[in-house]
C-alpha positions as CSV (number, residue, x, y, z in Angstrom):
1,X,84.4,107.7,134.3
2,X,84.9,110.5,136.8
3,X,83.2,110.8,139.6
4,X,83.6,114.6,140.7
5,X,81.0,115.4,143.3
6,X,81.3,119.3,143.9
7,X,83.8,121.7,142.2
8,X,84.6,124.4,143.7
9,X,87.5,127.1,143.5
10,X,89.9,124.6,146.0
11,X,89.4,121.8,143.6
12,X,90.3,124.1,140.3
13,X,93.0,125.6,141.8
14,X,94.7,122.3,142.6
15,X,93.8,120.9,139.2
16,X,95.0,123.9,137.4
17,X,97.9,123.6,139.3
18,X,98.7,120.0,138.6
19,X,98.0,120.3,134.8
20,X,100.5,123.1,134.4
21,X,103.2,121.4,136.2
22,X,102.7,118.3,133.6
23,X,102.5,120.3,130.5
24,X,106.4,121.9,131.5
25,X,108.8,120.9,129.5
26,X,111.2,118.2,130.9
27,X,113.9,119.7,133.2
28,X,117.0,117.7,135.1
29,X,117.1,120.4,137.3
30,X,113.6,120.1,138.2
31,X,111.8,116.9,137.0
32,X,108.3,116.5,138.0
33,X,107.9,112.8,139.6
34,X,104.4,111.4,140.1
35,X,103.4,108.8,143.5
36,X,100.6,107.1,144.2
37,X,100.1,103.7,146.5
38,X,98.4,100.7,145.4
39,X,97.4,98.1,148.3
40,X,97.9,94.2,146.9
41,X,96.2,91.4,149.0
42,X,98.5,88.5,149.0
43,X,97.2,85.2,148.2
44,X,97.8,81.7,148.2
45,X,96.2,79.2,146.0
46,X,94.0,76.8,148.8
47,X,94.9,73.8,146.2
48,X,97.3,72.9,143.8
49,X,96.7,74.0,140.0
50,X,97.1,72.6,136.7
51,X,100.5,73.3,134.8
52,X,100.1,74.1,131.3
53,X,101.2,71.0,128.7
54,X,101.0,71.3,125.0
55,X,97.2,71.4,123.6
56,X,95.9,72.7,127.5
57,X,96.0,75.5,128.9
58,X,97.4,76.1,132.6
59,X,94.8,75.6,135.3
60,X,94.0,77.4,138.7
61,X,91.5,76.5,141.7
62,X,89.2,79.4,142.4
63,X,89.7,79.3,146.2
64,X,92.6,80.8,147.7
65,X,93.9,81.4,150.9
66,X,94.6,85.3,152.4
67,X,98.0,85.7,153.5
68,X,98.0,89.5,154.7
69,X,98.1,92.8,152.7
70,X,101.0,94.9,151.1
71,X,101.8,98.1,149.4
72,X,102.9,99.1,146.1
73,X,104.8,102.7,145.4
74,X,104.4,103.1,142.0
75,X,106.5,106.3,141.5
76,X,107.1,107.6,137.7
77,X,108.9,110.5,136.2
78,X,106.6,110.7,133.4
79,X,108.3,112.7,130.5
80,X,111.5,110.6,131.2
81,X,110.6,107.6,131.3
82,X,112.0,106.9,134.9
83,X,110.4,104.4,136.7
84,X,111.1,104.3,141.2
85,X,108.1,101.8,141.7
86,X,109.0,99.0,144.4
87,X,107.0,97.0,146.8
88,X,106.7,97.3,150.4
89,X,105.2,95.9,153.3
90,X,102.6,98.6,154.3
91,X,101.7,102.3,152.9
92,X,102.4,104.2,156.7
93,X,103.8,107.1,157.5
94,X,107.3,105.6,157.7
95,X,107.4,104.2,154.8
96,X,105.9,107.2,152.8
97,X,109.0,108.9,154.4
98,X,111.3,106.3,152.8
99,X,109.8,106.4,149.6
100,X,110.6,110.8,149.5
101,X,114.0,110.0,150.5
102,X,114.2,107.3,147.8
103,X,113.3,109.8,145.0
104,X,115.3,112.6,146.6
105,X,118.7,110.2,146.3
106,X,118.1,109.6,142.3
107,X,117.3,113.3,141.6
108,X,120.5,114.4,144.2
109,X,121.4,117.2,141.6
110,X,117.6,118.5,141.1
111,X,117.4,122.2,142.3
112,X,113.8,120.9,143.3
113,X,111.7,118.1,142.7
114,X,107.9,118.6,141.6
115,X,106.2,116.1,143.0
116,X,102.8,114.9,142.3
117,X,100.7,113.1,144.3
118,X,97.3,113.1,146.5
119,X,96.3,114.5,149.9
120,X,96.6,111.4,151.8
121,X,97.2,112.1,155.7
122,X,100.7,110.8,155.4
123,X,101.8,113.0,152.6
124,X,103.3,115.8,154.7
125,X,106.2,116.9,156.5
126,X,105.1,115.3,159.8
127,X,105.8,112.2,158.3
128,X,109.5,112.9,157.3
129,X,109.8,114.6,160.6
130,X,108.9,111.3,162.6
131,X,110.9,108.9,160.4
132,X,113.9,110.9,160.7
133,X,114.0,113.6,163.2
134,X,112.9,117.2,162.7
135,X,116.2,118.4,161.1
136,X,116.7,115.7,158.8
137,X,112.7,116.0,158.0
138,X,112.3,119.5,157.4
139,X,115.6,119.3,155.3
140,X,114.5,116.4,153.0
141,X,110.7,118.0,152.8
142,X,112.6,121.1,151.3
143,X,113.8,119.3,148.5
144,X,110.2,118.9,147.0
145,X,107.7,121.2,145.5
146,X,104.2,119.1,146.3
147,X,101.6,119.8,144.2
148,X,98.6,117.9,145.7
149,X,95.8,116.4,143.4
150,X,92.1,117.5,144.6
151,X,89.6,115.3,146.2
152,X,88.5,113.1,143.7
153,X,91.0,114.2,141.4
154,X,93.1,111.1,140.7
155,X,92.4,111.0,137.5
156,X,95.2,113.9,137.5
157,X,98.0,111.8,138.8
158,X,100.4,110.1,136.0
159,X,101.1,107.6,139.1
160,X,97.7,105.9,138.6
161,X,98.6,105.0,134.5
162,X,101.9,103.6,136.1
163,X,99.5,101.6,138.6
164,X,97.8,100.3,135.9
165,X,100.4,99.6,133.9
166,X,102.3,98.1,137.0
167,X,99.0,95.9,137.7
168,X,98.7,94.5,134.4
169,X,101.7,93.5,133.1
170,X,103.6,92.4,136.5
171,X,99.8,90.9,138.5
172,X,97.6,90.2,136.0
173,X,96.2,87.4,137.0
174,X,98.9,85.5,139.0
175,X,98.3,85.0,142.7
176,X,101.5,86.1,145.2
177,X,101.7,84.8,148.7
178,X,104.5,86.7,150.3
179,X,106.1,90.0,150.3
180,X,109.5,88.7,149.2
181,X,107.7,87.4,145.6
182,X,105.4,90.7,145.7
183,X,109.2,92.9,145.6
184,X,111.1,90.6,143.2
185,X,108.4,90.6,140.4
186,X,108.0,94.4,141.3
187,X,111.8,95.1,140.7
188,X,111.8,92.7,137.7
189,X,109.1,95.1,135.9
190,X,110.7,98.3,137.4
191,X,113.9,97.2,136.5
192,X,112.5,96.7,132.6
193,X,110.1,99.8,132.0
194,X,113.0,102.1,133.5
195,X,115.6,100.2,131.4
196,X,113.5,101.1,128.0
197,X,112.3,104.7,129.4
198,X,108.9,104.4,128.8
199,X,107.5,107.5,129.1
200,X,103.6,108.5,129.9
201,X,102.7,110.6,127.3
202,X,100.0,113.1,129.3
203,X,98.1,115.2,126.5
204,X,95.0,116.3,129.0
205,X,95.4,120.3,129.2
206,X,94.0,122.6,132.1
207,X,92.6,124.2,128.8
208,X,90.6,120.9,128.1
209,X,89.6,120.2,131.7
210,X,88.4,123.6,132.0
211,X,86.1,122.9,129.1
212,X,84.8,119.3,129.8
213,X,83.6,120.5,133.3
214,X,82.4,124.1,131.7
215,X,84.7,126.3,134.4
216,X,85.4,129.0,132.2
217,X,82.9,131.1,135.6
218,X,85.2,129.9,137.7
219,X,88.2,131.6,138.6
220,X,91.0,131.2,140.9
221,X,94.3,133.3,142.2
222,X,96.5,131.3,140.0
223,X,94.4,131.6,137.2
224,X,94.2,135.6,137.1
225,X,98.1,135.2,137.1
């Protein structure tokens, strides 16, 4: 379900502008890559569990023990199947800057890189700026074209299947306690869905979203274009 409290001519403009970036054509020199962070509490079991023998199945308490929070990048080139997702301690500023400069070093030859994503407070240039100095972050900031999802408009982002898909297959329902386990079995799954490319297929046009929320009244500067 979405949950879309007010649309207004911001909120179509940015979703018009995200759906037409996903429905180009798949480019080397400018690939469209998709971000979006996932927070994972880590846990401990409080008890030991039961191992799984022939005939039973494996066992787990239901109390557990908190052991601090962590952060999840899941990062996707959809149309490609590339996969950049990786685990790290917390989702600040700093670390959003890492992840940029991540993606900018695999896409080195990219004349620019669209990227996707939401309009978190750490999503901007500051951020590069105060991880790496003003030069450095104005320089690496330049090798993006951002293309910010609306309020309430994560259903837009190709990130949040790769989330999912990230959540059920690596998580489901194990419990980590520590970052160092959180990044192996991250890198393990990232290692296999970029190995076999597996692409997100997105088939949701700015055509069809245009209908389902009945915009056809609504008009914006990109639209007249």
């Amino acid at each position: 379900m979405w949950c879309v409290p007010q649309i207004d001519e911001e909120y179509v403009a940015r979703m018009d502008d995200v759906l037409d970036t996903l429905a180009q054509p798949a480019d080397a020199s400018e690939p469209v890559v998709a971000l979006d962070e996932r927070p994972v509490v880590l846990r401990d079991p409080a008890r030991p569990g039961r191992p799984a023998s022939p005939g039973r199945m494996a066992r787990q308490d239901y109390e557990y023990v908190r052991r601090g929070t962590a952060n999840v990048f899941c990062i996707v080139e959809p149309k490609a199947g590339r996969h950049l997702t990786y685990a790290t301690p917390n989702r600040t500023a700093k670390q959003f800057a890492r992840a940029l400069r991540k993606i900018a070093q695999r896409y080195r030859s990219a004349w620019t890189i669209h990227l996707v994503m939401d309009n978190l407070n750490t999503h901007r240039q500051n951020s590069l700026c105060m991880a790496f100095g003003d030069d450095a972050g104005r320089e690496l900031w330049s090798r993006f074209t951002v293309h910010y999802t609306p309020k309430h408009g994560s259903w837009l982002n190709p990130a949040e299947n790769e989330a999912s898909l990230w959540s059920r297959e690596c998580l489901g329902r194990l419990r980590i306690g520590s970052l160092t386990e959180l990044r192996r079995r991250t890198s393990l799954w990232n290692k296999d869905a970029h190995r076999r490319r597996r692409k997100i297929t997105w088939r949701f046009t700015k055509e069809q979203a245009r209908a389902v929320f009945k915009l056809d009244q609504i008009s914006t500067s990109r639209s007249e274009h």
